[in-house]
C-alpha positions in Angstrom: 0.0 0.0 0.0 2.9 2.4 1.0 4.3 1.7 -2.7 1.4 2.5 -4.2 1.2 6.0 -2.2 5.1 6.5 -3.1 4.8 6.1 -6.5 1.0 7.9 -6.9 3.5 11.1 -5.1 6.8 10.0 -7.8 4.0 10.6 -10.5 2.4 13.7 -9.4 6.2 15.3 -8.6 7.2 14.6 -12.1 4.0 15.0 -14.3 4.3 18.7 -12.1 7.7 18.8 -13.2 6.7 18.2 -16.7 3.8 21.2 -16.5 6.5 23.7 -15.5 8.8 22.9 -18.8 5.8 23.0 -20.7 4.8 26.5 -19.3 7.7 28.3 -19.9 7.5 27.2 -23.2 4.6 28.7 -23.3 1.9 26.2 -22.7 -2.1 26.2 -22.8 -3.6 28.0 -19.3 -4.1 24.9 -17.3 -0.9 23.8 -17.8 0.5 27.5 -16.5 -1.6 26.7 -13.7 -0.6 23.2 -12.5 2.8 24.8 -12.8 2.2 27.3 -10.2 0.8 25.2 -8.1 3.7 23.3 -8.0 6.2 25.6 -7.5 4.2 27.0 -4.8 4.1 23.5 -3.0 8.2 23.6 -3.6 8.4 26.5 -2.1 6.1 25.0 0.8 8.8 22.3 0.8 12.1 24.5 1.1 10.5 26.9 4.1 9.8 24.1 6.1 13.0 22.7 5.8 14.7 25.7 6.7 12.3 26.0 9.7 13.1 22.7 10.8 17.0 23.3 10.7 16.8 26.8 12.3 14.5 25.1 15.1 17.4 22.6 15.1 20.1 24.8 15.2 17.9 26.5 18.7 17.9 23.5 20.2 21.2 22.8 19.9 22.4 25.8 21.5 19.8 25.6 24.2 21.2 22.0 24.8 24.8 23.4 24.8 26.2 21.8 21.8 26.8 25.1 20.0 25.5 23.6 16.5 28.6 24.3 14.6 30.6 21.3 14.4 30.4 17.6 14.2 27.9 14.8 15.0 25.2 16.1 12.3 24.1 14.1 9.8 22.8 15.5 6.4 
């Protein structure tokens, strides 16, 4: 079931992928559209990974590790 929800997501990511080449190619409205929506939901994507490692990076130096070097994994 977890496959078929994984690869349903792989499809969407790429088809959306696919919109946004199409668009700035100058595609037909819809396809302007689906692009939008998923460069909005990228952007969605990259804030909350910065708002995780920021929140990250304040709990390290609450916790006293300082956050700068060493046991992080990326």
């Amino acid at each position: 079931m977890i496959l078929l929800v994984l690869s349903g997501v792989l499809v969407l990511a790429v088809a959306g992928c696919g919109c946004v080449v199409w668009a700035a190619r100058g595609g037909p409205r819809w396809v302007r559209g689906v692009a939008a929506v998923t460069l909005a939901a990228g952007e969605l994507v990259r804030g909350a990974q910065r708002s995780g490692r920021r929140r990250q990076s304040q709990e390290q130096q609450f916790l006293g590790n300082g956050g700068g070097e060493g046991g992080g994994s990326d």
